[in-house]
C-alpha positions as CSV (number, residue, x, y, z in Angstrom):
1,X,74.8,87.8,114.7
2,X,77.6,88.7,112.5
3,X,80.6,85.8,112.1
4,X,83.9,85.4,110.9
5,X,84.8,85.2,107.4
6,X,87.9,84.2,105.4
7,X,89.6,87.1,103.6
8,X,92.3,86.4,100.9
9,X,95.2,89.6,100.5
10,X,95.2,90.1,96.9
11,X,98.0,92.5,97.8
12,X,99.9,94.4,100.1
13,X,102.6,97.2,99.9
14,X,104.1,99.5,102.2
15,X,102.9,103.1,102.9
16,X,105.6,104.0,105.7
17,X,108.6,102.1,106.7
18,X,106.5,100.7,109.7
19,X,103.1,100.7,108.4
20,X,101.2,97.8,105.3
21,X,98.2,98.6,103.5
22,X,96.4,95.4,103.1
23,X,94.1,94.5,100.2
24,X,91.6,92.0,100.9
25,X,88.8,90.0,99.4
26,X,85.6,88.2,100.3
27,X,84.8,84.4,99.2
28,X,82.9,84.4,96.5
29,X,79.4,85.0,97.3
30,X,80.3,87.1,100.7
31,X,80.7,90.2,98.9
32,X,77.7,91.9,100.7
33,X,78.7,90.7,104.1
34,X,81.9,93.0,103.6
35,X,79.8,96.1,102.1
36,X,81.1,99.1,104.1
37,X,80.4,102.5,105.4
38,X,83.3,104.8,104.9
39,X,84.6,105.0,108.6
40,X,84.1,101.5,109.6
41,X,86.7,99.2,110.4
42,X,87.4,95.2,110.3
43,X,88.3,93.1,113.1
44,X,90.4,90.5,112.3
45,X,91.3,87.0,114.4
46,X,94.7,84.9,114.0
47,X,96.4,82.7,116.3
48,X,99.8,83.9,116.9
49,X,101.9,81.3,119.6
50,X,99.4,79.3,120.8
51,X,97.0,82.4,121.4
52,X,93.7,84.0,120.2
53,X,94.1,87.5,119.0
54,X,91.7,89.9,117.6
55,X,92.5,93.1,116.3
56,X,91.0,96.4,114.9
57,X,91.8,97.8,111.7
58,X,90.0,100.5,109.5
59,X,89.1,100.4,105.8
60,X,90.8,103.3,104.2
61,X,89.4,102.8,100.8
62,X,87.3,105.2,99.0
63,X,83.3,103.4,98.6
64,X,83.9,103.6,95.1
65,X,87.0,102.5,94.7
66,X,85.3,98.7,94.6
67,X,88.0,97.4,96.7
68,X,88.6,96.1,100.4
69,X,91.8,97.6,101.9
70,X,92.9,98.4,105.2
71,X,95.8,100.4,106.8
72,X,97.9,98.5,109.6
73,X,100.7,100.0,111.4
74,X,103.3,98.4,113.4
75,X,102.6,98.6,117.3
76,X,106.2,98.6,119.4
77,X,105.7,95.3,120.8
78,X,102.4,94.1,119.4
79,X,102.3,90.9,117.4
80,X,99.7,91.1,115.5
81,X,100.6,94.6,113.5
82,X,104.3,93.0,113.8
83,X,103.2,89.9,112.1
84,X,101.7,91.7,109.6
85,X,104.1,94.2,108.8
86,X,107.0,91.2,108.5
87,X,105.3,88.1,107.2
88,X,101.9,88.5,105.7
89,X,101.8,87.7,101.9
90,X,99.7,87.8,99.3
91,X,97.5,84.8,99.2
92,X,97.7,84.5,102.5
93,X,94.0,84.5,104.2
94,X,92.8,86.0,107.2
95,X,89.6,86.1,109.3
96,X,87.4,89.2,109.9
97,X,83.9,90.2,111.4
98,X,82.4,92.4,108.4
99,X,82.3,95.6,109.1
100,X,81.6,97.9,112.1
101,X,81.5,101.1,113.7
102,X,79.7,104.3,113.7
103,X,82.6,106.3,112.7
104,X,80.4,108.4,109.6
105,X,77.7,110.8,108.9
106,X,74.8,110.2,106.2
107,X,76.0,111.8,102.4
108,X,73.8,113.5,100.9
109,X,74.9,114.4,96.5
110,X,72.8,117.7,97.1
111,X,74.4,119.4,99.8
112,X,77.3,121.6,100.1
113,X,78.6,121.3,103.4
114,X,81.7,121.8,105.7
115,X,84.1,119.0,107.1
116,X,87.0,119.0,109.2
117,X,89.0,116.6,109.9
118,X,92.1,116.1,112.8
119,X,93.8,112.6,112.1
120,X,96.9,111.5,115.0
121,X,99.1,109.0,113.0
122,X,97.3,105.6,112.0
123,X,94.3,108.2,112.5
124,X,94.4,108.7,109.2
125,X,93.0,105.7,108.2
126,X,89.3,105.8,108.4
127,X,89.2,109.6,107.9
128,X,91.0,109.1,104.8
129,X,87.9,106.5,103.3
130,X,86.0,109.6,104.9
131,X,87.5,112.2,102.5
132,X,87.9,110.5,99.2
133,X,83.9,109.3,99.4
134,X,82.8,112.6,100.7
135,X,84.5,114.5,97.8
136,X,83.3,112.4,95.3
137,X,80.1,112.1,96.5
138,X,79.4,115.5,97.7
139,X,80.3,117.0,94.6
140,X,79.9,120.9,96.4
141,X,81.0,120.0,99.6
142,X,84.6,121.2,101.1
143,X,86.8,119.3,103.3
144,X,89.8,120.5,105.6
145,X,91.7,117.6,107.3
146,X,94.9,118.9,109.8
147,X,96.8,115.6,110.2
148,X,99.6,115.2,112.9
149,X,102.9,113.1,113.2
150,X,106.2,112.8,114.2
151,X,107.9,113.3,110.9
152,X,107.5,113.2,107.6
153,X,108.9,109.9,106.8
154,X,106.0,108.6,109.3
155,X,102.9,110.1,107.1
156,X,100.9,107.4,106.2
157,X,99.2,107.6,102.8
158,X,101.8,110.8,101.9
159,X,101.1,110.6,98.1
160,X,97.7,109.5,97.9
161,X,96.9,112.2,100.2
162,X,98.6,115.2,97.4
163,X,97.3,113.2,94.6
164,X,93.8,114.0,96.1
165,X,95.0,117.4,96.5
166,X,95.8,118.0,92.8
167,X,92.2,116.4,92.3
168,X,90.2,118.7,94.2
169,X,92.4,122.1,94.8
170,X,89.5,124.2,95.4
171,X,87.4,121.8,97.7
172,X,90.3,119.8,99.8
173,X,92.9,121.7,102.0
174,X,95.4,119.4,103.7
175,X,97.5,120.7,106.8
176,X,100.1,119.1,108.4
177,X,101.6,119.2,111.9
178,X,104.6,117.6,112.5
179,X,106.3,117.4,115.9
180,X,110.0,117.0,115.5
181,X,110.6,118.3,111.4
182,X,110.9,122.1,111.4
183,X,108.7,123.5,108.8
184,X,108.0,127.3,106.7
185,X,105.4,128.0,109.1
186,X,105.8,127.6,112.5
187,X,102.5,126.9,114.0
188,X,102.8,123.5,111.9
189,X,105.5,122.2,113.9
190,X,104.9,120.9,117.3
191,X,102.2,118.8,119.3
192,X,98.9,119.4,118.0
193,X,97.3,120.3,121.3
194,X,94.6,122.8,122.3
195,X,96.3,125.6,121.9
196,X,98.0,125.1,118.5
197,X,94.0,124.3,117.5
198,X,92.6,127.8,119.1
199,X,95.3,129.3,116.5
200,X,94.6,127.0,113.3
201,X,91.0,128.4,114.1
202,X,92.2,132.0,114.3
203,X,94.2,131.9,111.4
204,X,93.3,128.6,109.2
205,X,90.5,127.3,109.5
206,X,86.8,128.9,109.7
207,X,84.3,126.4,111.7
208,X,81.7,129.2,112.1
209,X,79.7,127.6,109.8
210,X,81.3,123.9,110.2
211,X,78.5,120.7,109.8
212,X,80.9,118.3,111.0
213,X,84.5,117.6,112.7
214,X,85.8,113.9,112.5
215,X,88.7,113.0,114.9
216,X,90.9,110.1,115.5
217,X,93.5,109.3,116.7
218,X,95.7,109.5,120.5
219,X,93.5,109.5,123.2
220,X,95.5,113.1,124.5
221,X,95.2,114.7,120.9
222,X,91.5,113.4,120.8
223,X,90.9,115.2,123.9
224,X,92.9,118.5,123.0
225,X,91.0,119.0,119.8
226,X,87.4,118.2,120.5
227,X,88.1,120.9,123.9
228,X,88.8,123.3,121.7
229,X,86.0,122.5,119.5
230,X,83.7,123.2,122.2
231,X,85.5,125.9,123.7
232,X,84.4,127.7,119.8
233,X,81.0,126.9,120.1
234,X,80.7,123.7,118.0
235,X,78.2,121.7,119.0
236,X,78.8,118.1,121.0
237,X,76.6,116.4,118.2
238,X,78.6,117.9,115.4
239,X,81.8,116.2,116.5
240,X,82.7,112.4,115.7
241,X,85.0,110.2,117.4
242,X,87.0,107.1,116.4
243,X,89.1,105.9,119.5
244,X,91.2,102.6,118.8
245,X,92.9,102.4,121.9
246,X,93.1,103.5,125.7
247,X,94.8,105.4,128.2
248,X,92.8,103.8,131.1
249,X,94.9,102.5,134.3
250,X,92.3,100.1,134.8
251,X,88.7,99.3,136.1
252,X,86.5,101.4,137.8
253,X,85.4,100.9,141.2
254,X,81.6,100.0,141.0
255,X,78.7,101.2,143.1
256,X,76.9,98.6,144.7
257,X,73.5,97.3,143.6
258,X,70.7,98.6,146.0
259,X,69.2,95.3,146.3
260,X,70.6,93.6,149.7
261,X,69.9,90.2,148.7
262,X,71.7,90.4,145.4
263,X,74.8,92.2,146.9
264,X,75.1,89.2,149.5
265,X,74.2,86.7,147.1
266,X,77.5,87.8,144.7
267,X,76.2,85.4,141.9
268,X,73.9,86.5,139.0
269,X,72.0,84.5,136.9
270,X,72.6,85.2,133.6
271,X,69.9,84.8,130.5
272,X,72.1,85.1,126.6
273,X,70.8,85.1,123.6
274,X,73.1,85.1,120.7
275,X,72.1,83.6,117.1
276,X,68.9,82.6,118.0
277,X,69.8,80.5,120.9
278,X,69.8,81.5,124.3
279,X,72.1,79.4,127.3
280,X,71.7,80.3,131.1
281,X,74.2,80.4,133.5
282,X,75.6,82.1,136.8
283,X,77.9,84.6,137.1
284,X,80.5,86.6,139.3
285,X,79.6,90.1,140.1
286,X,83.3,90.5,139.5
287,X,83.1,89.1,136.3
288,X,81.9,91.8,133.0
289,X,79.3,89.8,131.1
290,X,82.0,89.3,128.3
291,X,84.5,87.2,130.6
292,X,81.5,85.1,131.9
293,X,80.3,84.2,128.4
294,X,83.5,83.2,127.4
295,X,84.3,81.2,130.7
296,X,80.6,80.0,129.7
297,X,82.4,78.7,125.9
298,X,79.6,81.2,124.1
299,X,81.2,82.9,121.4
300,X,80.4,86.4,122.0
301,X,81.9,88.9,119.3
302,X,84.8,90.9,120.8
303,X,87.8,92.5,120.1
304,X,90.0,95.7,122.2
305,X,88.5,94.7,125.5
306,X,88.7,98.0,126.4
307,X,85.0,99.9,125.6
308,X,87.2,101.3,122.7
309,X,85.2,99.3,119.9
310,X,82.2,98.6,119.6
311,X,82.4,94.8,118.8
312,X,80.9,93.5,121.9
313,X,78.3,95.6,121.9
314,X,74.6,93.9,123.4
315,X,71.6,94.7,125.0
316,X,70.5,94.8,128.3
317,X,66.6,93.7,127.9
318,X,66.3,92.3,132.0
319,X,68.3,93.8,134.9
320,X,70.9,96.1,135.8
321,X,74.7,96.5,134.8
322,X,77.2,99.0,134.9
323,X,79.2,99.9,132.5
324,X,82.5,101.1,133.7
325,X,84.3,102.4,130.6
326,X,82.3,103.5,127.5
327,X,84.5,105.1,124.4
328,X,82.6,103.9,121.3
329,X,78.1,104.0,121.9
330,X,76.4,107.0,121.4
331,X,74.4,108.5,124.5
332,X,71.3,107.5,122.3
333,X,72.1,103.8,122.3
334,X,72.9,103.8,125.7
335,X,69.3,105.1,126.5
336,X,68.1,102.1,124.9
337,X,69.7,99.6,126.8
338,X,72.9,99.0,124.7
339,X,76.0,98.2,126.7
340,X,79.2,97.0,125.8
341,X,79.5,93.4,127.2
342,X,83.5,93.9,128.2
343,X,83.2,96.6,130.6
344,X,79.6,96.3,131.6
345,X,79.1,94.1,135.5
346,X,75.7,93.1,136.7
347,X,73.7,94.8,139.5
348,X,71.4,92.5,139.9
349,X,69.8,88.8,140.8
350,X,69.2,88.1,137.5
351,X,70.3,89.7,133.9
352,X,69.1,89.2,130.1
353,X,71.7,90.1,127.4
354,X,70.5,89.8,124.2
355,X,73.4,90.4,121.3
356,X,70.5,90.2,118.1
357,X,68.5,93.3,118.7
């Protein structure tokens, strides 16, 4: 089961005025713990007032770039993206699960293929560790990425972004959509929604013969984009998804378990494994199996509580749950059993979780 590491910030500058990009690196000998997959992301854990906070952030450095950095914008009112936009320092250390998420597609040097990319804001930062390792490892392949934000003081990554530009001019083509600065064209100024999409298809962008579309970013935008997607014939399985946070107004009522005696009962008995130990204990059917394992003082991984990440994902092995949210496991994973512990409730008398398969 993965752990928390310590991280040192060799450096950090600014790439926006409300937005740090962190450089970070492993202990010495924990370099391969900390080995990613361009697309994956870091969550991190610091105490800020008395209380436990983890957070998500992605890796926006190119794999062969040999470094560990990651993009952090400021959240109105969060603490930990305001902490680290106003007092982290270099030198300063941090701790951090190594890397997750399934945010990627296999490269393959040989083969010429066709990306597209739609990045919302602080979406831009795994896509853009998506980009700079496709190009250079995909030496024939061609990448478009359409990347939306308020203005142009709030593009992350502005110069990077045209200095890759300049270094591949007849493989990259970068499009940007801005929603309150005017620009030359006007079908780049505005919301990027599903219509202003059915028109960069029309008149920008050919995904007749597209292998893959990446998006991240706003839940809304998210949804715009991969409708439109569809609505042109691209296939579900061709279209990735990096989701960060949710709209979600809360939990979903749950059916109730077929079983009379377990629906009276309204305890489960709970069976965890986690690092080769395994603890028993009982739980609400009101509770999801990550709140129980915490009331239980296991230290299940977690982090966005809100089926958005991927952290807490486990594996029902004995029993039934359900899983009332689900933003970040493939339909595949599902089928074999995987939940994510945070918005999965038990069914059932009796469950087993286990968090090492």
């Amino acid at each position: 089961m993965a752990r928390f590491h310590e991280l040192t910030v060799t450096d950090i500058r600014k790439t926006t005025r409300d937005a740090v990009v962190v450089t970070l690196q492993p202990e010495e000998g924990e370099a391969d713990a900390f080995d990613f997959i361009p697309g994956q992301y870091l969550t991190l854990r610091r105490e800020i007032d008395g209380q436990e906070l983890r957070r998500n952030y992605s890796i926006c450095a190119g794999k062969d770039e040999g470094v560990l950095r990651i993009g952090i914008k400021r959240v109105e009112g969060g603490a930990f993206s305001t902490w680290a936009n106003e007092e982290l320092r270099p030198g300063d250390r941090l701790e951090a699960l190594p890397p997750m998420g399934n945010f990627h597609v296999p490269l393959e040097p040989g083969a010429a293929r066709r990306y597209v990319a739609f990045a919302g804001g602080s979406g831009i930062t795994p896509i853009l560790s998506i980009l700079k390792t496709t190009l250079a490892r995909e030496p024939q392949s061609e990448f478009t990425l359409v990347y939306a934000n308020r203005s142009v003081a709030s593009i992350m990554f502005r110069e990077e972004l045209e200095d890759l530009k300049n270094l591949y001019l007849d493989r990259l083509t970068v499009l940007h959509v801005l929603e309150k600065d005017a620009q030359e064209i006007e079908l780049f100024t505005g919301i990027l929604d599903e219509d202003k999409c059915r028109q960069l298809f029309r008149h920008w962008i050919d995904i007749r013969n597209l292998d893959t579309a990446f998006i991240c970013g706003p839940e809304p935008m998210m949804k715009a984009v991969s409708a439109a997607l569809r609505a042109e014939g691209v296939d579900e399985g061709r279209i990735k998804y990096e989701l960060f946070t949710s709209s979600q107004p809360g939990r979903l009522p749950r059916r109730r378990a077929e079983n009379g005696k377990a629906a009276e009962a309204g305890a489960t008995e709970a069976v965890l494994t986690l690092d080769g130990s395994t603890r028993s204990f009982s739980m609400s059917r009101d509770q999801s199996l990550l709140e129980a394992a915490l009331e239980n003082d296991i230290d299940v991984p977690f982090s966005c509580k809100a089926g958005v990440c991927s952290t807490c994902r486990c594996r029902v092995v004995e029993g039934e749950v359900e899983m009332v949210a689900n933003h970040a496991l493939e339909d595949y994973e599902v089928e074999k059993g995987y939940v994510l512990s945070c918005q999965s409730y038990p069914l059932s008398d009796r469950i087993v979780i286990d968090y090492e398969r």
